[in-house]
C-alpha positions as semicolon CSV with decimal commas, in nm:
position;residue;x (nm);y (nm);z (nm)
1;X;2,290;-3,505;-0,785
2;X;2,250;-3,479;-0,404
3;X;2,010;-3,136;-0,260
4;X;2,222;-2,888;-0,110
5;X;2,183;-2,679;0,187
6;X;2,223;-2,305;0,214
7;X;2,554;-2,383;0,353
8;X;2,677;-2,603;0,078
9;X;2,676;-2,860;0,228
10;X;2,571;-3,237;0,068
11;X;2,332;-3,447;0,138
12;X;2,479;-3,778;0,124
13;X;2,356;-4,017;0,433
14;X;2,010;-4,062;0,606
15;X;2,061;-4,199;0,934
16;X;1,743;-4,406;1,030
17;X;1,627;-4,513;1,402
18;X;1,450;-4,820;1,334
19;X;1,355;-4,840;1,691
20;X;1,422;-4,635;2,041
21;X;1,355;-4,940;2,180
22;X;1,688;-5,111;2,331
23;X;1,828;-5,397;2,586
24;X;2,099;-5,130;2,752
25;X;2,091;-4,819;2,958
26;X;2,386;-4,643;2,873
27;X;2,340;-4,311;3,099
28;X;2,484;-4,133;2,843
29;X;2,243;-4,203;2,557
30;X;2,131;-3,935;2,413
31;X;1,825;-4,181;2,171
32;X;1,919;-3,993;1,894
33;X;1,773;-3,682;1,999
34;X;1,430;-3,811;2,001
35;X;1,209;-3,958;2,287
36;X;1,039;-4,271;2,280
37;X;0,706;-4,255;2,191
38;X;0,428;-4,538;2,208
39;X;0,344;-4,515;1,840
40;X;0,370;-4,746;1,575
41;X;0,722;-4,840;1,419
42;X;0,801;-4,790;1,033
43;X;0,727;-5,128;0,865
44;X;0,975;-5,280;0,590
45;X;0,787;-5,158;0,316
46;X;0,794;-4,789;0,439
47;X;1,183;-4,796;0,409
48;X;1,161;-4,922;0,065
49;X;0,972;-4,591;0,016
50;X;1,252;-4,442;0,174
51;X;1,514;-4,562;0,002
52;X;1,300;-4,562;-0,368
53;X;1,305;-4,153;-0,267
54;X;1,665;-4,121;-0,093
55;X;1,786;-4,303;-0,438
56;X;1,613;-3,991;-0,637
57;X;1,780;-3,735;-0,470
58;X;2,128;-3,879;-0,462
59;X;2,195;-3,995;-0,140
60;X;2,447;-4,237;-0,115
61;X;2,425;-4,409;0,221
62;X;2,215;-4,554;0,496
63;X;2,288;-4,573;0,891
64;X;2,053;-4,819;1,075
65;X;2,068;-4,738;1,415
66;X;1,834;-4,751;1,777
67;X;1,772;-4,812;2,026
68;X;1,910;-5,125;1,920
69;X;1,808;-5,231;1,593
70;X;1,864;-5,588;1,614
71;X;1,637;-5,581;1,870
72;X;1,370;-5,554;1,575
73;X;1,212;-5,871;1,458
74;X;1,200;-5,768;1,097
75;X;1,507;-5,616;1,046
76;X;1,646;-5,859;0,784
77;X;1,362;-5,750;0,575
78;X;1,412;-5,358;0,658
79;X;1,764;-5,402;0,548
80;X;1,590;-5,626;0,206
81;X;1,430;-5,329;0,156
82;X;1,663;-5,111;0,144
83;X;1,878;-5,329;-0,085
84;X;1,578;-5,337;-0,303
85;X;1,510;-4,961;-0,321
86;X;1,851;-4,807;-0,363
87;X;2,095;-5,123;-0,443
88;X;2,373;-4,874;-0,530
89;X;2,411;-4,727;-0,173
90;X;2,597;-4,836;0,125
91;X;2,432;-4,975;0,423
92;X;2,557;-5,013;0,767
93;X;2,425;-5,046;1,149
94;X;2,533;-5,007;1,483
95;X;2,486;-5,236;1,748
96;X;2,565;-5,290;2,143
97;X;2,663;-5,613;2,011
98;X;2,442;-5,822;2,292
99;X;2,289;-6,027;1,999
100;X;2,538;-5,953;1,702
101;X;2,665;-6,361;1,738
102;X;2,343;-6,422;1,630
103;X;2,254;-6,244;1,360
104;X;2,637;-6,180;1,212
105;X;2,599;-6,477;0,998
106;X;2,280;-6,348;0,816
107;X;2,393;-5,947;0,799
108;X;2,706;-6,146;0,638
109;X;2,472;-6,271;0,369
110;X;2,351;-5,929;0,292
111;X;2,513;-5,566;0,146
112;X;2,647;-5,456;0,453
113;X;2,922;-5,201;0,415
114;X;3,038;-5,248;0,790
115;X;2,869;-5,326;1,139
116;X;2,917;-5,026;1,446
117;X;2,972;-5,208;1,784
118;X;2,943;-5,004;2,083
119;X;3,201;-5,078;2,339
120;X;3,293;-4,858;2,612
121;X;3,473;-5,085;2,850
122;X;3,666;-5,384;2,863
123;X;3,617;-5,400;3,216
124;X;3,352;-5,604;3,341
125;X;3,229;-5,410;3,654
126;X;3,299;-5,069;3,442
127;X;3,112;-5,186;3,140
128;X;2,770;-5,291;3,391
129;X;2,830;-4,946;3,557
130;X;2,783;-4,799;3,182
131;X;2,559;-5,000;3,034
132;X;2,335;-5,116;3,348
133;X;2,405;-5,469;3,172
134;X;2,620;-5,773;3,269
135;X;2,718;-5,806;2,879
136;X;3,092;-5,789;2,861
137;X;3,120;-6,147;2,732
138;X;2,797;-6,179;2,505
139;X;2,949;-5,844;2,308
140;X;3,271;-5,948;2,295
141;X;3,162;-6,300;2,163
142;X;2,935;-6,124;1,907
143;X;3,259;-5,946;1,764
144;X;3,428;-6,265;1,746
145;X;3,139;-6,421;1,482
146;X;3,093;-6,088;1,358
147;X;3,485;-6,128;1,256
148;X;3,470;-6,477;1,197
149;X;3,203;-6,422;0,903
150;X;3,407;-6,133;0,714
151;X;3,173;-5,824;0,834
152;X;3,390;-5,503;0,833
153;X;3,402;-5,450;1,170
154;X;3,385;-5,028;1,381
155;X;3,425;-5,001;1,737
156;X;3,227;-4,717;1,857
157;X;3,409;-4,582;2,246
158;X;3,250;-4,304;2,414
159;X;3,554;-4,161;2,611
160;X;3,433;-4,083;2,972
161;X;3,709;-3,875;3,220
162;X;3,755;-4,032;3,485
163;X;3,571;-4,343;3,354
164;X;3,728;-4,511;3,090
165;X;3,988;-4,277;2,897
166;X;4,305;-4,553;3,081
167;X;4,141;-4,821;2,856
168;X;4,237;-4,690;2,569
169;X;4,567;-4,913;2,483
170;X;4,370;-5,214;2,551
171;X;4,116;-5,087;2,348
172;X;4,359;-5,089;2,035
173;X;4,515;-5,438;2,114
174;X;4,144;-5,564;2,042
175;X;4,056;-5,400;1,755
176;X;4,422;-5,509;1,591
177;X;4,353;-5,849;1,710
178;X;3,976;-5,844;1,528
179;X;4,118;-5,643;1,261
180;X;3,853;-5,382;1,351
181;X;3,856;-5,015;1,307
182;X;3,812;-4,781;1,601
183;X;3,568;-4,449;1,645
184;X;3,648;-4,292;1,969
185;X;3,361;-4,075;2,008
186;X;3,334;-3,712;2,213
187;X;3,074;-3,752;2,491
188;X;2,778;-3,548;2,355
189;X;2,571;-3,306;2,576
190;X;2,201;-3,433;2,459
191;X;1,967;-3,590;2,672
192;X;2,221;-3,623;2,954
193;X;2,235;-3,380;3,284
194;X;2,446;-3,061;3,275
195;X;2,654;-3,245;3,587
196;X;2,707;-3,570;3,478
197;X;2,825;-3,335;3,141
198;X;3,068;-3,203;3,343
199;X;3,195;-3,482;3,501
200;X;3,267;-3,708;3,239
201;X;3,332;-3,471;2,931
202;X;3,676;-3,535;2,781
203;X;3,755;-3,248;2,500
204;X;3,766;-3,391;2,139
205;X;4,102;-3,106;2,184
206;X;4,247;-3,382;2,431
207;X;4,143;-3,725;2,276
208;X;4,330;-3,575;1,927
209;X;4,644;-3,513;2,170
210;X;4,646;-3,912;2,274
211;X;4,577;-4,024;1,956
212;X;4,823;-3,806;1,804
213;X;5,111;-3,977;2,020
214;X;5,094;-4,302;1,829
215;X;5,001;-4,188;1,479
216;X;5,222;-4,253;1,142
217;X;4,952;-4,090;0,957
218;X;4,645;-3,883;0,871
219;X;4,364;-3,837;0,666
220;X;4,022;-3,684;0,653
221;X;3,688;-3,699;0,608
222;X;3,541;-3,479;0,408
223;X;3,243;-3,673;0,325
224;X;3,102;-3,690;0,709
225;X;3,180;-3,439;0,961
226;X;3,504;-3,361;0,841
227;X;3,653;-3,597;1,083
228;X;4,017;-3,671;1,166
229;X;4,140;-4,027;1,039
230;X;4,444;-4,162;1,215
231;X;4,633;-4,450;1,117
232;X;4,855;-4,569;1,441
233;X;5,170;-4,743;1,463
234;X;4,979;-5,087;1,549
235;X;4,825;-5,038;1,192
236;X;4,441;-4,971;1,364
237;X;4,286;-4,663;1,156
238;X;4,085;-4,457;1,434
239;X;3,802;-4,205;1,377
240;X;3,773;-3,928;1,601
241;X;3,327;-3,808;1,602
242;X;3,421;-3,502;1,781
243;X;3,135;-3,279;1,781
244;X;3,078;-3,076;2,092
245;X;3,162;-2,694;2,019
246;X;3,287;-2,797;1,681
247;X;3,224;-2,594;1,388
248;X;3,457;-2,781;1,167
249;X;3,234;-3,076;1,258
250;X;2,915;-2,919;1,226
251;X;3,021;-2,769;0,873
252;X;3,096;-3,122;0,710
253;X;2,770;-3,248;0,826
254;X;2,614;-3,458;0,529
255;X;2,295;-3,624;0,669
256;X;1,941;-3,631;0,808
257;X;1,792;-3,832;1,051
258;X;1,485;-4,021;1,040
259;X;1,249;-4,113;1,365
260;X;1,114;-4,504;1,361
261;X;0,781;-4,325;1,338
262;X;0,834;-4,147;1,002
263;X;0,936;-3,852;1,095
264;X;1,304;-3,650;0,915
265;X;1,514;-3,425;1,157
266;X;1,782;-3,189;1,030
267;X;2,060;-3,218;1,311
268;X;2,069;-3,472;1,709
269;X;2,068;-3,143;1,838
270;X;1,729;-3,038;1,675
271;X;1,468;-3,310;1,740
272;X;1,222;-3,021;1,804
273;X;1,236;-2,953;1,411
274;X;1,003;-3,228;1,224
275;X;0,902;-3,284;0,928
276;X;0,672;-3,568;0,924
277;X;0,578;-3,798;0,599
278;X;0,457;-4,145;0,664
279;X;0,089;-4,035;0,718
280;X;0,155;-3,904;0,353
281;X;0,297;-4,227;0,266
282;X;-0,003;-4,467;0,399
283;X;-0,279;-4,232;0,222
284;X;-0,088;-4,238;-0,130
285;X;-0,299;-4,368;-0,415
286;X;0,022;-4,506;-0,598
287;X;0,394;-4,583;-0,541
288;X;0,469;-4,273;-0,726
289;X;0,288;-4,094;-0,533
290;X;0,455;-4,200;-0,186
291;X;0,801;-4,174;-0,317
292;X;0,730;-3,851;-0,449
293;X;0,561;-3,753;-0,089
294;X;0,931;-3,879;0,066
295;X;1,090;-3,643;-0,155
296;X;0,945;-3,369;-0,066
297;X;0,990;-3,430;0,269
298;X;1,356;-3,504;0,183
299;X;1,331;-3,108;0,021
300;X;1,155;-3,024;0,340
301;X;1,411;-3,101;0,588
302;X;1,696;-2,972;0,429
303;X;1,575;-2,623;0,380
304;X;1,574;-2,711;0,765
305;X;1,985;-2,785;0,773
306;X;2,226;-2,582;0,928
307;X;2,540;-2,627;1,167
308;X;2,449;-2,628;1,488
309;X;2,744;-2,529;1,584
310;X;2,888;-2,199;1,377
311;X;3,180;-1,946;1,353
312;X;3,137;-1,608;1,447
313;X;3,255;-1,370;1,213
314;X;3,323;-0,969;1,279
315;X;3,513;-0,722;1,296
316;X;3,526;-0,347;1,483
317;X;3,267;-0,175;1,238
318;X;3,059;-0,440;1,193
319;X;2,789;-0,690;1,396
320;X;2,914;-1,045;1,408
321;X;2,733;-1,262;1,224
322;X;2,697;-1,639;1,241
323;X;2,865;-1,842;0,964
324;X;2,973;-2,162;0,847
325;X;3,196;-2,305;0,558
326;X;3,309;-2,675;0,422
327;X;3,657;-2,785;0,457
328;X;3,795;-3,006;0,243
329;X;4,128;-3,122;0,387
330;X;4,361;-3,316;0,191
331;X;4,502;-3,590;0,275
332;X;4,832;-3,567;0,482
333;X;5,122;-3,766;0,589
334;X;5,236;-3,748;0,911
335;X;5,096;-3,584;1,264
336;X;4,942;-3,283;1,255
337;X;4,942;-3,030;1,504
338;X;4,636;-3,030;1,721
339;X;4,543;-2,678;1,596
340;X;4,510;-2,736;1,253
341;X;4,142;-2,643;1,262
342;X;4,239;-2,328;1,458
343;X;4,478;-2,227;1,182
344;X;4,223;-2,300;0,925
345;X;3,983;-2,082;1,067
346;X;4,245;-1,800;1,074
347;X;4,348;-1,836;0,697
348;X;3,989;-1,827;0,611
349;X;3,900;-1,524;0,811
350;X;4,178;-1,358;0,682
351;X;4,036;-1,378;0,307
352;X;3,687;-1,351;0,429
């Protein structure tokens, strides 16, 4: 059985920075929440710690993310690892893609439930402006193998006003052609300025209203962020990861994050909160003992857990108070109106 948070909520997924290191500089990156540090990386054997303790207290998948992970010399043997430590869950990674034709053939050879590209631009002069990389071709090259080699393939988009939102169309014609999925993503405001924020923000409120335009139908996610599956009339099933403001989002939150340097974090938007276990690990006397150590760090972090991002609840006679609540949504057919959440909230008020 997964641990629980005070807020009901599961926890189901442990996303893991294997490195902040990366090859890009996206101005938008937010590295996780964290900030690179000059301290040691976990090693393979650390994550088969990880995963020997994520597998005791039900967790059911693993992100592998950066920086850019690939950018890791050893990564084939942190993904072995976690393979060996908790064969039953699902393992995936996201990528820029610069050296995904490389190493598609080998992550084909392994458990790997689906690969995240990031692509923000089909546009070559757009996508160097982004990225600060001349990497249009290599990425787009890299999805090609990727595709070529059966790997379930994501799409990750960062919509950016202004920027990149007229794209979108084209944006769908690939991922039909690569038989990809999409994830058009809400810019976040973490480790970004307030102005460039401003300037580039695109509501997840208005990216629901394009997508909504060429829909046939739509389901949801109850298992991550409760997010908003649409299935388009080209047949492309897009994810919208629209978090900023959200407490819909925020209250279907199922993971924890984990630093490259051993270190678990409850939410991206609380890197302050730490709770740190691989010195723990590297002074254990046995493998019982480090797993166990995990595990209670595991415990640790989700007493730490709670939406970042809550409903406030009140009325005349009484103070507001902060609170949060799951939403299971069933699966629909059809488009929804874009204030479905809005209506939720309302019906539960009403019985709350």
């Amino acid at each position: 059985m997964p641990l629980w948070d005070r807020y009901g909520r599961p926890l189901l997924n442990v996303r893991l920075a294997v490195t902040l290191r990366c090859n890009f500089r996206c101005f938008f990156c937010h590295l996780e929440g964290l900030r690179r540090e000059n301290r040691e990386e976990m090693k393979p054997n650390d994550y088969l710690i990880v995963a020997l303790a994520a597998r005791k207290i039900g967790v059911r998948s693993f992100k592998l993310t950066g920086g850019e992970p690939l950018l890791r010399n050893d990564i084939m043997e942190v993904i072995e690892a976690l393979e060996e430590g908790h064969p039953a869950a699902q393992i995936s990674i996201t990528t820029n893609g610069y050296l995904l034709d490389i190493y598609a053939p080998r992550l084909a050879e392994h458990k790997i439930s689906h690969v995240n590209v990031s692509l923000h631009s089909l546009n070559p002069r757009r996508f160097s402006e982004i990225t600060g990389v001349d990497g249009l071709e290599r990425v787009l090259r890299g999805l090609r193998v990727a595709a070529e080699h059966g790997l379930r393939l994501k799409i990750n988009t960062v919509i950016l006003r202004g920027m990149n939102e007229d794209e979108l169309d084209k944006l769908l014609e690939l991922a039909s052609q690569l038989g990809a999925e999409v994830h058009l993503i809400e810019l976040h405001p973490v480790g970004i300025p307030a102005e460039l924020f401003r300037k580039y923000h695109m509501p997840h409120t208005a990216l629901r209203e394009l997508l909504e335009k060429r829909a046939v139908h739509v389901e949801y996610r109850s298992d991550l962020h409760n997010r908003t599956v649409y299935i388009l009339d080209n047949g492309v099933k897009v994810e919208l990861v629209g978090p900023t403001g959200n407490p819909v989002f925020c209250a279907g939150c199922t993971r924890v994050r984990i630093s490259p340097y051993g270190e678990m974090t409850p939410c991206l938007n609380r890197g302050d909160l730490r709770v740190e276990f691989l010195s723990k690990v590297r002074m254990a006397k046995s493998l019982e003992d480090a797993v166990n150590a995990v595990v209670e760090a595991f415990r640790e972090v989700n007493r730490l857990r709670e939406p970042y991002y809550m409903y406030s609840v009140g009325t005349p006679a009484a103070p507001r108070r902060r609170r949060s609540f799951r939403i299971y949504l069933p699966k629909r057919s059809g488009v929804i109106d874009a204030r479905i959440e809005e209506r939720l909230l309302q019906e539960w008020v009403r019985d709350v």
